[in-house]
Backbone bond lengths (Angstrom), bond angles and torsions (degrees), N, CA, C in turn:
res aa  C-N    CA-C-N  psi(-1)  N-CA   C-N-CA  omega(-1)  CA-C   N-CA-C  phi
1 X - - - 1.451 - - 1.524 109.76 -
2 X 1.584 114.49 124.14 1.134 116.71 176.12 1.674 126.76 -60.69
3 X 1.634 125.03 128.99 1.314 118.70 -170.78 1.814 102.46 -69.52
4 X 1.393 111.07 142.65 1.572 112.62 158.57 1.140 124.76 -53.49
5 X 1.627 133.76 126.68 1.099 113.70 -177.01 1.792 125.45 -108.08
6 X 0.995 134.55 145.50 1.362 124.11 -150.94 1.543 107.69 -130.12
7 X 1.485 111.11 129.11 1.508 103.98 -173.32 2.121 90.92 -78.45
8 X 1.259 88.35 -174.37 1.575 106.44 -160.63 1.830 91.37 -68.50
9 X 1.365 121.04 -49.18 1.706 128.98 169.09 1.083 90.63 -55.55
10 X 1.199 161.64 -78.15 1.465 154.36 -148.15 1.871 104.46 -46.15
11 X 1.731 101.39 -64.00 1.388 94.08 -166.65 1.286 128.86 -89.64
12 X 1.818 109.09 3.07 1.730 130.30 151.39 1.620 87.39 -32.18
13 X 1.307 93.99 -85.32 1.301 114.89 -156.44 1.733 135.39 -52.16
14 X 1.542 104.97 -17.12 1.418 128.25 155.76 1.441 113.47 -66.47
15 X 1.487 110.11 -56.29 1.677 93.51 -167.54 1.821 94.44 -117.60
16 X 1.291 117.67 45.31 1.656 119.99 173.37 1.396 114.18 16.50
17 X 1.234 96.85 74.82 1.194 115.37 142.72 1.275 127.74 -165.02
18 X 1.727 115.55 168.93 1.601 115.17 -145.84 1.612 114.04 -78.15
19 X 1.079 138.21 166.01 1.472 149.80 -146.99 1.903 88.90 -73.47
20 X 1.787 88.93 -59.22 1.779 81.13 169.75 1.265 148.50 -60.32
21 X 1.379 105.57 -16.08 1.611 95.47 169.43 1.115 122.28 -94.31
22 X 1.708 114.94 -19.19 1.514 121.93 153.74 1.137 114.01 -33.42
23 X 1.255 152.58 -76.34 1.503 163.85 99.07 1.243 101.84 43.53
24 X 1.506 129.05 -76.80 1.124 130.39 -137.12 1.947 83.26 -74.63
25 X 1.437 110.78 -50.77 1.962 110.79 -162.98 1.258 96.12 -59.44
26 X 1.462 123.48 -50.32 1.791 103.79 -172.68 1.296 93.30 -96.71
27 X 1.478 137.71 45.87 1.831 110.62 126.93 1.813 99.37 -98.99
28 X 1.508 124.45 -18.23 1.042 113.79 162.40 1.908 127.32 -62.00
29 X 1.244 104.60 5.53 1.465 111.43 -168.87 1.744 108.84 58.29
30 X 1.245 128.16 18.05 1.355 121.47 135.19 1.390 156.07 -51.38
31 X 1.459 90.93 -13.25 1.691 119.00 172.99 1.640 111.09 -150.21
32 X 1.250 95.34 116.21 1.551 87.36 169.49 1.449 120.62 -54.81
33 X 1.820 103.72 143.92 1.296 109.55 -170.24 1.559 118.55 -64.10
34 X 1.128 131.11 -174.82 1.887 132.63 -166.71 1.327 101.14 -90.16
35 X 0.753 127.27 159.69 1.790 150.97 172.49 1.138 82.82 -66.79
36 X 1.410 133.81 158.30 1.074 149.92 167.39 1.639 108.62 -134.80
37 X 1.669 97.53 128.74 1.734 94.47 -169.60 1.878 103.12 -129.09
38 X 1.266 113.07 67.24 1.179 113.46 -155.91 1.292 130.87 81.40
39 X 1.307 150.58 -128.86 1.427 120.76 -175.43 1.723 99.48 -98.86
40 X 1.304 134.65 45.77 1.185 134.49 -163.69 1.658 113.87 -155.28
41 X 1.195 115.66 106.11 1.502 118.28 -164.18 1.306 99.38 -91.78
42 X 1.341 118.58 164.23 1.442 134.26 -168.31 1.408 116.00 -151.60
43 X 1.516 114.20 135.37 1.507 114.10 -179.74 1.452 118.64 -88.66
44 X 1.558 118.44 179.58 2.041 113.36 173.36 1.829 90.06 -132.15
45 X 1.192 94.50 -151.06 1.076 116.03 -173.58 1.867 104.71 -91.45
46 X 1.177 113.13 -25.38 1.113 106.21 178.47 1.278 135.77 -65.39
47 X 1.757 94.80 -30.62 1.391 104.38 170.01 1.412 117.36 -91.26
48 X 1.005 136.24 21.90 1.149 145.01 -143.15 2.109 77.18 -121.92
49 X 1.338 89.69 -76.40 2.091 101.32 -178.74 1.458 94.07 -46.37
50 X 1.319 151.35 -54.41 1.070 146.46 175.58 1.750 132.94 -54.13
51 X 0.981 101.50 -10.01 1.516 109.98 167.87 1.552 94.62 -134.67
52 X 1.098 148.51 43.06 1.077 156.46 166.80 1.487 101.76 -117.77
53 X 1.459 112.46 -51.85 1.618 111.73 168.27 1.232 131.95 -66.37
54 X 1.478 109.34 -32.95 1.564 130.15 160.79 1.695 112.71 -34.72
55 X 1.468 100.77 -63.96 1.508 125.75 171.14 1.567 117.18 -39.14
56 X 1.366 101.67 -51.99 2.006 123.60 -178.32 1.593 83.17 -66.18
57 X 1.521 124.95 -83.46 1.506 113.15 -157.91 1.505 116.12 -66.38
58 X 1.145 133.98 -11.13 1.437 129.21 143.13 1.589 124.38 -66.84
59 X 1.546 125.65 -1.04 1.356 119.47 171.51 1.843 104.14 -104.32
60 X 1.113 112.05 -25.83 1.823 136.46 161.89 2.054 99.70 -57.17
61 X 1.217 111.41 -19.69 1.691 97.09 176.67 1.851 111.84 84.65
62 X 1.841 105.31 19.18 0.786 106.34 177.71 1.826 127.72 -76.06
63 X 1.370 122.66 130.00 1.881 106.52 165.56 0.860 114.62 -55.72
64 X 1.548 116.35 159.46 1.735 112.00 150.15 1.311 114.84 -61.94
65 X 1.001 143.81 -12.34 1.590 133.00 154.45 1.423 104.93 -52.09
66 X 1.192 123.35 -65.12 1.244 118.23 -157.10 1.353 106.99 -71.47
67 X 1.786 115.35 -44.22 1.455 111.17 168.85 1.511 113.87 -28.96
68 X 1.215 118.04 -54.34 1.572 143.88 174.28 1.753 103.02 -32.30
69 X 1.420 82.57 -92.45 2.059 81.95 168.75 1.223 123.25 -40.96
70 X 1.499 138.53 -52.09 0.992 137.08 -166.92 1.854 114.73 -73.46
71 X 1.288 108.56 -25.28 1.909 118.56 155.56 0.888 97.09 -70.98
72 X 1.224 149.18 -56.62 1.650 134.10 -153.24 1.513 117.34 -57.16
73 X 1.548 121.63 -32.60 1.117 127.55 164.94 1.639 130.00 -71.78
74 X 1.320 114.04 -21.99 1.279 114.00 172.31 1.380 98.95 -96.75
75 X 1.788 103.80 148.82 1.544 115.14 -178.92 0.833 95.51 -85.03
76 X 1.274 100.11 161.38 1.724 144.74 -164.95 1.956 97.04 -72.18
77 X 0.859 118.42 -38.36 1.807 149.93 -176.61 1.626 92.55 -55.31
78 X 1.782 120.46 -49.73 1.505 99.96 -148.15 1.218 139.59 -95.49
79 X 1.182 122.73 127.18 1.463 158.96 -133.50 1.871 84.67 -48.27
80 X 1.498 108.02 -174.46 1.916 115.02 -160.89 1.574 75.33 -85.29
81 X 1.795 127.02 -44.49 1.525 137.64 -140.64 1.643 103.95 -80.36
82 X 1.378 112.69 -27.15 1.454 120.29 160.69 1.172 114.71 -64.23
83 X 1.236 108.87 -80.25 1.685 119.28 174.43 2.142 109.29 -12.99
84 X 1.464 91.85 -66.88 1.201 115.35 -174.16 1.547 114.37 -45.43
85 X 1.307 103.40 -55.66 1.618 106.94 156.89 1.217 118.61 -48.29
86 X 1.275 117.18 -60.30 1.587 114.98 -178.92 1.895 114.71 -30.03
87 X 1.195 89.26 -53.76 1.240 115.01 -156.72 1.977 118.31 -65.52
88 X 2.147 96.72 -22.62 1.104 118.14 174.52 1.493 95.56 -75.26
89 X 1.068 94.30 -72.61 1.667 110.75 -174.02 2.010 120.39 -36.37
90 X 1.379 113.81 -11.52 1.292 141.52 162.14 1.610 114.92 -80.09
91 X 1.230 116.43 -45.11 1.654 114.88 177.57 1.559 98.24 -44.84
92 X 1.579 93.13 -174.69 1.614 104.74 -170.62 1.881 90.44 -90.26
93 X 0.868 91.29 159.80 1.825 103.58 176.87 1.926 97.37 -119.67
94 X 1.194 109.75 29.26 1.516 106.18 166.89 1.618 113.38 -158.68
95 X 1.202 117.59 128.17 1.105 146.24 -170.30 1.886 107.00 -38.20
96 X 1.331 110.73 -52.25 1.159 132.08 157.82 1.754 134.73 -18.44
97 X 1.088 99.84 74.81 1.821 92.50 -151.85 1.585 92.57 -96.45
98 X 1.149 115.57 151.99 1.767 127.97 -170.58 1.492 107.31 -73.08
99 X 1.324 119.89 142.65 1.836 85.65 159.35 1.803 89.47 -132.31
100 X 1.124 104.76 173.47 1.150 126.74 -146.95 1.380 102.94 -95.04
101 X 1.478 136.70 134.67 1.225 118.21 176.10 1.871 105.90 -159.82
102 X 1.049 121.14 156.18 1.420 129.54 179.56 1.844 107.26 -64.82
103 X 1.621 117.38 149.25 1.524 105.86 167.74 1.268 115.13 -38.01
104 X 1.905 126.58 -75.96 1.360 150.24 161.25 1.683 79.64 -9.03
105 X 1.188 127.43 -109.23 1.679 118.86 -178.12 1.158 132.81 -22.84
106 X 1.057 136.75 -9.73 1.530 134.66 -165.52 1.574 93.65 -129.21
107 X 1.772 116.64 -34.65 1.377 90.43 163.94 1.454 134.72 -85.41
108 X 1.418 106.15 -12.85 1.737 115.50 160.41 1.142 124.34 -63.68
109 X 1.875 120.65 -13.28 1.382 117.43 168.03 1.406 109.31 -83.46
110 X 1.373 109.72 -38.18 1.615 121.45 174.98 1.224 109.30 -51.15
111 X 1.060 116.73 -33.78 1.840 108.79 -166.87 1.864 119.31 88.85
112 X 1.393 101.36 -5.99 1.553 106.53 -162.31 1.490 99.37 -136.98
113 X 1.350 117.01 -176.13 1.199 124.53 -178.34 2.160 93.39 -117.06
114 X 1.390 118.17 130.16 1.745 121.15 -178.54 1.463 90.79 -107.69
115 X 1.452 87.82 123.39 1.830 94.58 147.69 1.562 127.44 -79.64
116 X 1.192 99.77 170.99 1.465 95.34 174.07 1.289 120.79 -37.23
117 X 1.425 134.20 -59.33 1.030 154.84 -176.40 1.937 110.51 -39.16
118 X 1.426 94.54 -56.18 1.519 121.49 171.86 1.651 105.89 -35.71
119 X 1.388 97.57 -66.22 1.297 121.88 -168.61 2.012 114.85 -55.18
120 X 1.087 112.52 -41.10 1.432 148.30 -167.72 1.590 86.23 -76.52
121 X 1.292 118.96 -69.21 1.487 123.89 -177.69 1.690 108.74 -33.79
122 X 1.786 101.53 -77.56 1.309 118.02 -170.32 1.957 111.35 -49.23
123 X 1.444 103.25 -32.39 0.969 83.93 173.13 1.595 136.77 -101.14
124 X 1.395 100.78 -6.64 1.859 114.44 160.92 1.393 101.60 -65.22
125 X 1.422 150.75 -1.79 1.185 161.01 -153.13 1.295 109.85 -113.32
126 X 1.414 97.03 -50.16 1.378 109.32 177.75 1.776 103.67 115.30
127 X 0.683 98.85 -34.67 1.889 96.56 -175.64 1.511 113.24 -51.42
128 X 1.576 123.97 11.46 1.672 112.77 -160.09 1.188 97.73 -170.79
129 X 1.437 121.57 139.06 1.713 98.05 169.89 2.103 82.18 -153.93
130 X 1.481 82.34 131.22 1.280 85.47 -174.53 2.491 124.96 -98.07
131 X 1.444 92.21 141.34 1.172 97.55 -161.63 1.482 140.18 -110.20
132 X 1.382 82.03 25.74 1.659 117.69 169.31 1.663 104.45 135.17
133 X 1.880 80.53 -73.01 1.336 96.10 170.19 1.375 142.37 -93.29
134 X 1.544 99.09 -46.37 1.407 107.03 156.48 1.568 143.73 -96.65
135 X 0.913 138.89 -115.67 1.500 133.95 176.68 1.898 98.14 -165.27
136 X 1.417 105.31 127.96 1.423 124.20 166.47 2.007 99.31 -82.59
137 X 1.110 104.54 119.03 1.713 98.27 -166.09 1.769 98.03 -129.47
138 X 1.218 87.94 129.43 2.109 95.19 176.71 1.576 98.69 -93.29
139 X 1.850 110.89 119.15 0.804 94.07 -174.71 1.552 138.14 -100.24
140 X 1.556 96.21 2.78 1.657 119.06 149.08 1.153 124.51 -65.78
141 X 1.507 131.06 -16.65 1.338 128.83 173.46 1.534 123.46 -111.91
142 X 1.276 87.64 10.12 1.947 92.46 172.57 1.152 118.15 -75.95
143 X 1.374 122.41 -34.16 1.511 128.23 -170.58 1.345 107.93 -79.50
144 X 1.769 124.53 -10.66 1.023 119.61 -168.48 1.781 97.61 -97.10
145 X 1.435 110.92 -16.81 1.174 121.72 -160.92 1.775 95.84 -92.59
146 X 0.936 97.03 -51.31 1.675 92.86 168.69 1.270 135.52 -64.56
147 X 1.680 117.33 -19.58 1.225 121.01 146.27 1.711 133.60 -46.21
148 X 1.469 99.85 -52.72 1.118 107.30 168.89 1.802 130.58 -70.54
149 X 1.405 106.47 -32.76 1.541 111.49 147.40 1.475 110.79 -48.86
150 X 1.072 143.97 -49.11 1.351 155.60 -173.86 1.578 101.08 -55.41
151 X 1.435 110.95 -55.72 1.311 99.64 -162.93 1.776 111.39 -100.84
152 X 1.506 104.14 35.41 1.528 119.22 173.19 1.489 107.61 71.21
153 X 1.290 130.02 9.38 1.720 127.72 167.24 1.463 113.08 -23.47
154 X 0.906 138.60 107.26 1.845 144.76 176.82 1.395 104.51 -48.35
155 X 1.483 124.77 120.20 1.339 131.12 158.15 1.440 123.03 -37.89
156 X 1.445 124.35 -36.67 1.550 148.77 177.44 1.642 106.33 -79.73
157 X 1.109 117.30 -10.54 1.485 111.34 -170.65 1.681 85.49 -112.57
158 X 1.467 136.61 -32.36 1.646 128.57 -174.03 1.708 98.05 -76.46
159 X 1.464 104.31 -40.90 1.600 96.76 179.76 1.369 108.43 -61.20
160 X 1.437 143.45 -37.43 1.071 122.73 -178.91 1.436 128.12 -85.51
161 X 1.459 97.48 -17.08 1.458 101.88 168.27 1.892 126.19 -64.45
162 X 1.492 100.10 -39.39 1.586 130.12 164.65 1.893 93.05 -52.08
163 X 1.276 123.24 -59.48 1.984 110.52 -179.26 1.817 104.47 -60.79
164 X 1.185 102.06 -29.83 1.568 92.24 -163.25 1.803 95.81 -73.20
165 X 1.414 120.07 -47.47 1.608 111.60 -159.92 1.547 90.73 -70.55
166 X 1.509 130.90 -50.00 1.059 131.50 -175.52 1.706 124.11 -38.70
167 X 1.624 117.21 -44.77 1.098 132.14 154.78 1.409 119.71 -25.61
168 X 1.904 93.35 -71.65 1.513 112.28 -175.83 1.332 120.62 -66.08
169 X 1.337 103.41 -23.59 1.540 109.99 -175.47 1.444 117.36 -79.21
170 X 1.696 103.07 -33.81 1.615 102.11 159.00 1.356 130.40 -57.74
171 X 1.480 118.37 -21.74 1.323 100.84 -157.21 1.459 85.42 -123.40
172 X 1.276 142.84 33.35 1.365 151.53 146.08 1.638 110.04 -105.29
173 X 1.215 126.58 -21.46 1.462 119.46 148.93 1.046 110.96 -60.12
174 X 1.317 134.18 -53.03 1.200 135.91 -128.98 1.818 83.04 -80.59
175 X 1.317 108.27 -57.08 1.192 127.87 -158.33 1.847 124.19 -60.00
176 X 1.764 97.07 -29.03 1.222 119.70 179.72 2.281 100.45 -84.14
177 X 1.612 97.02 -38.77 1.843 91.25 168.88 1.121 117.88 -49.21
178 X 1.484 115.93 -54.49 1.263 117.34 173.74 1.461 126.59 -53.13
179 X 1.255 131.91 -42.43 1.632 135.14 165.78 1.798 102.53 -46.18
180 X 1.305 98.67 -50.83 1.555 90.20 -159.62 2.094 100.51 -83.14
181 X 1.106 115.37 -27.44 1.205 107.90 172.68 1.299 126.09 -50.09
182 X 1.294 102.06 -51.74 1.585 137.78 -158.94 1.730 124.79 -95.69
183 X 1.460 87.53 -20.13 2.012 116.21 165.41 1.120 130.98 -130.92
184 X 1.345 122.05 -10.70 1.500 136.75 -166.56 1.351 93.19 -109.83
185 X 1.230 117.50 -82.94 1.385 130.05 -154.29 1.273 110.38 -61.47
186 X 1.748 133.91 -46.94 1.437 112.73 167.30 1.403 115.94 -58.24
187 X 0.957 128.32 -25.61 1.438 101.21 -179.27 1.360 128.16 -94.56
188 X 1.078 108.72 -1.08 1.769 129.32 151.75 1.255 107.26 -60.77
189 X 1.227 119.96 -72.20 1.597 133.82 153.02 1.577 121.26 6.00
190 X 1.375 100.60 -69.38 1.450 113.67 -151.93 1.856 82.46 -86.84
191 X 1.389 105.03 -50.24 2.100 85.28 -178.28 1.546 117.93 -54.39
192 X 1.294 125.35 -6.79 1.323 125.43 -167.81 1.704 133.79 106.31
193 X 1.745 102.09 -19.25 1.359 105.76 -172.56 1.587 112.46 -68.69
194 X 0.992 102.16 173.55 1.633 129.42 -178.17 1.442 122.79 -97.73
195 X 1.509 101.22 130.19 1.253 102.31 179.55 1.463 130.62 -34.12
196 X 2.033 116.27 -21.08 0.742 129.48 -177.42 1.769 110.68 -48.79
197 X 1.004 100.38 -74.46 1.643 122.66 162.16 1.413 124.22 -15.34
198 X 1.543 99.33 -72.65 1.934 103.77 162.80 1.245 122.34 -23.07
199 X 1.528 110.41 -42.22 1.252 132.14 -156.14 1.406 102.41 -73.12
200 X 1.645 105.36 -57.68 1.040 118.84 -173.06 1.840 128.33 -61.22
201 X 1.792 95.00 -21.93 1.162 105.62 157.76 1.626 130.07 -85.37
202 X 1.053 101.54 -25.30 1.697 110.08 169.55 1.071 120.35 -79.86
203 X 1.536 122.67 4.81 1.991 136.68 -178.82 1.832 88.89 -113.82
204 X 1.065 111.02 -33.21 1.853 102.33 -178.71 2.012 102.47 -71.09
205 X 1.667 95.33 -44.49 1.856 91.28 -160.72 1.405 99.14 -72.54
206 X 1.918 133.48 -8.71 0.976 122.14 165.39 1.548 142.60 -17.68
207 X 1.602 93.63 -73.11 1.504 91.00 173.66 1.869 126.63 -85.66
208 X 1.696 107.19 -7.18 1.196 96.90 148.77 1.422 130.47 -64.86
209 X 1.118 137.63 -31.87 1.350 150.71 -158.88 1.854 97.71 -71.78
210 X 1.405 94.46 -53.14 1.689 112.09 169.18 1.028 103.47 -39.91
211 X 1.096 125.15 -64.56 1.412 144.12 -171.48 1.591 124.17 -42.73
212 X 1.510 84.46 -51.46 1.784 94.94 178.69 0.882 106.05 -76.93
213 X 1.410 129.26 -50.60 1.853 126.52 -174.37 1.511 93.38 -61.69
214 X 1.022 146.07 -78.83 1.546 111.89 -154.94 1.805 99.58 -63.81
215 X 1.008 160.85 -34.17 1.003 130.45 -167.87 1.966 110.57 -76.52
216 X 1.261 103.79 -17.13 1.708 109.83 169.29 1.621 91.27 -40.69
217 X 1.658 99.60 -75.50 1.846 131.98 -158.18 1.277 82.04 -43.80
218 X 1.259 137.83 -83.80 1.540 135.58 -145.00 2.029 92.94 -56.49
219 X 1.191 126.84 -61.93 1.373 122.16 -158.83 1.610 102.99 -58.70
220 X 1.066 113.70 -52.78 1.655 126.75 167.64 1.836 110.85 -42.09
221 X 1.164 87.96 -50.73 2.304 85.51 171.41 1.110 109.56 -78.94
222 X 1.172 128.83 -23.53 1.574 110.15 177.19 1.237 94.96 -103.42
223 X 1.273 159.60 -49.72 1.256 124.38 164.80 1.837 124.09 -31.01
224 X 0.852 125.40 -68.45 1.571 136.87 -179.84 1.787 96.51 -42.65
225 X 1.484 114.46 -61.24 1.672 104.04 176.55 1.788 108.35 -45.60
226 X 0.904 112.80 -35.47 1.748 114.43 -176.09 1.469 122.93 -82.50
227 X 1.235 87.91 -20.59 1.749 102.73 170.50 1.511 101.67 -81.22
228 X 1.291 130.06 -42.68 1.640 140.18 159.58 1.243 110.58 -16.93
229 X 1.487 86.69 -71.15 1.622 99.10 -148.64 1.709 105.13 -85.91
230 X 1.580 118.61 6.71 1.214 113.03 172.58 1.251 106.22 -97.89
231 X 1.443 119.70 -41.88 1.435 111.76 167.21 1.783 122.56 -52.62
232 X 1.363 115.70 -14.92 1.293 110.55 174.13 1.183 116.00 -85.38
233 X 1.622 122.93 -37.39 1.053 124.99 152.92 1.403 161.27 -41.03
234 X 1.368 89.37 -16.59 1.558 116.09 -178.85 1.689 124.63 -106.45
């Protein structure tokens, strides 16, 4: 099947954004460059998923460094329907959306005044992630986060806990893309459906997936407490 081809105004206007930064990602080799059809280059669909993902890891709070790293791992080869996955598989997998609020705001929800320290906690925790100026704040998980501020939780013990899930959390993405790339998606594929769909199945297994990882975490801690307490026992 022949790719669509798109003058440079065409694919501004698909994935909104301006002529220059089109330009600017594929002279960074972030997008492959245009077909060229005489003195007039032309886009496909590929580049289209490729600054479409650009777009996703710039709404994720990504740098262009990291944008950088995070292309470097996908081949140069993969299809708009990969990409596209990628790109599902990047949304939030929790219902829970941040909202945005000033310190002065976040400490009037708190009830208290946070020091730095405070702040550093909640957000190695995950409950907060700060955005120059303001704070991206979960607002189901603050109260849990302020509990634990409450009961003196070490700032040095959330930062390391934040490397350990982060670790794990990479390489259970990584690991779950691959299932659905590599088992899901051809056979979606081969009946004809649309990436649309994938999507739509990878937004349903969401909160199962949630689901399973904490019940992994919970079976895994109480095993390990029992493994504890036999070695003390013995």
């Amino acid at each position: 099947m022949t790719s669509e081809l798109l003058t440079l105004e065409d694919i501004t206007k698909r994935v909104g954004m301006s002529v220059r930064n089109v330009r600017f990602y594929t002279t960074k080799g972030l997008v492959p460059p245009p077909i060229r059809r005489g003195r007039s280059g032309y886009y496909t669909n590929l580049q289209v998923a490729r600054l479409e993902m650009i777009r996703e890891l710039q709404g994720h709070g990504f740098t262009l460094s990291a944008i950088e790293r995070y292309l470097s791992h996908v081949p140069e080869d993969a299809s708009p329907e990969d990409l596209a996955l990628q790109r599902t598989m990047l949304a939030p997998w929790s219902s829970d959306r941040p909202v945005v609020m000033s310190r002065s705001d976040l400490e009037e929800r708190a009830g208290r005044e946070l020091a730095a320290e405070d702040l550093a906690t909640l957000e190695a925790i995950g409950v907060l992630t700060s955005t120059g100026t303001s704070y991206a704040v979960s607002l189901t998980q603050l109260p849990v986060g302020l509990g634990l501020l409450e009961l003196g939780f070490p700032t040095d013990a959330a930062v390391a806990a934040k490397e350990v899930y982060l670790r794990h959390g990479q390489e259970i993405a990584q690991e779950l893309h691959e299932v659905f790339r590599t088992m899901v998606w051809p056979l979606y594929q081969t009946s004809g459906a649309s990436p649309k769909l994938l999507q739509e199945i990878v937004e349903r297994l969401k909160p199962l997936s949630i689901r399973s990882l904490v019940t992994a975490y919970t079976q895994a801690m109480d095993e390990t407490k029992k493994r504890g307490i036999r070695r003390r026992s013995s």
